[in-house]
Structures are given as structure tokens and as C-alpha cells.
Legacy VTK file of the C-alpha trace (Angstrom):
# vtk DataFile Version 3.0
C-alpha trace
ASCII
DATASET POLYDATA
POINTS 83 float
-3.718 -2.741 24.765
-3.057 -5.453 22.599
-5.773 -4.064 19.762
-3.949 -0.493 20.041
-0.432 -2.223 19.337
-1.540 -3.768 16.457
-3.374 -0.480 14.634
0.087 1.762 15.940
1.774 -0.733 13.826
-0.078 -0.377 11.010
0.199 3.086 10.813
3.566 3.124 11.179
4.299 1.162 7.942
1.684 3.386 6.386
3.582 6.279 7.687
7.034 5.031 6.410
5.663 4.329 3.091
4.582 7.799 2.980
7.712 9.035 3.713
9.171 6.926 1.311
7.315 8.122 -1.814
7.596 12.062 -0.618
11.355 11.249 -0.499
11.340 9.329 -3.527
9.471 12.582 -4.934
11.741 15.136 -3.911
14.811 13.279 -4.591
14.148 13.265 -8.114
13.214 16.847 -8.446
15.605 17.889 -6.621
18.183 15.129 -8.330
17.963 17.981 -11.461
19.830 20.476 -9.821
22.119 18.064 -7.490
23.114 14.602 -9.073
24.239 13.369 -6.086
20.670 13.095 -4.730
19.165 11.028 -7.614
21.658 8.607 -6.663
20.042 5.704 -5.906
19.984 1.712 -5.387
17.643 -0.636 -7.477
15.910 -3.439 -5.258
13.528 -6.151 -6.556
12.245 -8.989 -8.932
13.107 -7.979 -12.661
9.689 -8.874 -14.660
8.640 -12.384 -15.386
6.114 -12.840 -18.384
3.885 -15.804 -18.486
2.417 -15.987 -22.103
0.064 -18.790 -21.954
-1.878 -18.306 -25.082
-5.221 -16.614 -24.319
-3.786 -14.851 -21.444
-0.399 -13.054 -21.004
0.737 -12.650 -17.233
3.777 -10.691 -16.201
5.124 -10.167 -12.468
7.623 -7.900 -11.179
8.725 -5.476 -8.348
10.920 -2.741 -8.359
12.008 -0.030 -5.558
14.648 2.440 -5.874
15.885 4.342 -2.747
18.042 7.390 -3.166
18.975 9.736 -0.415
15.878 11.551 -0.240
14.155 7.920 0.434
15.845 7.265 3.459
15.571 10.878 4.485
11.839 10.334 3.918
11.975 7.468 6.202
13.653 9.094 9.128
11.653 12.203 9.236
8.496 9.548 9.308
10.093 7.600 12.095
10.656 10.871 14.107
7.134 11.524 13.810
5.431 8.831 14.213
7.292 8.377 17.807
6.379 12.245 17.985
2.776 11.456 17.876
LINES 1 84
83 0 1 2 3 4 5 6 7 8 9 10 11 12 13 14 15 16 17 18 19 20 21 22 23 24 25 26 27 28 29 30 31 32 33 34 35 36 37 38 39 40 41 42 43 44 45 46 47 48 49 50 51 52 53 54 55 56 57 58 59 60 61 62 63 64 65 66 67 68 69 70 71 72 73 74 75 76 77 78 79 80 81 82
């Protein structure tokens, strides 16, 4: 049971993450024709550039979640407890 646990999980983030991006997706398409749907937060690590000579490094992460992103979520929620 314990091996079964552990894959469910797994495909629930997968899942989520799915969501998110086909949220992310609409949200800005549809954002065009309704502002108030590309309305959206800005979460992360601005970029950090390492510049060491012969080699130039640079880290970051951003994520922005507008409506449609959480929407994205929920409907991915609902069916992964669905299935």
C-alpha cells in the first residue's frame, strides 16, 4: 500500500502542475478580452548572475498565478480525487 501512496502522490503534483500551466495558458488568452483575469501575483527568486570569467552562471525562479492558475489547480484537485 505503501508503494501505491507514494506513486498517487506523485501524480498528483504532476497533475497540479498541469493544471497550473493550462490555467496559466488560458488566463492569458483569455486576459485579452477580460483584464481582470491576467491579473496575477509574481512569486520567486529575481535572477542572480555569477560572472566568473570563463564561465557566466545566472539563477532564478519565477511563477506568476492569476485566476485562471488557481482555477487550473482546483479543477486538477477535483480530478485527481475523481480518479
Amino acid at each position: 500500500m505503501a508503494k501505491n501512496s507514494n506513486r498517487s502522490a506523485a501524480f498528483m503534483l504532476i497533475l497540479l502542475f498541469i493544471g497550473l500551466v493550462i490555467g496559466s495558458f488560458l488566463g492569458s488568452i483569455l486576459g485579452q478580452y477580460f483584464p481582470i483575469l491576467s491579473t496575477g501575483y509574481d512569486f520567486g527568486v529575481s535572477s542572480h548572475t555569477w560572472d566568473i570569467g570563463v564561465l557566466k552562471l545566472t539563477f532564478g525562479f519565477m511563477l506568476t498565478i492569476n485566476m485562471f492558475s488557481v482555477i487550473g489547480i482546483l479543477i486538477a484537485y477535483i480530478l485527481y480525487r475523481k480518479l
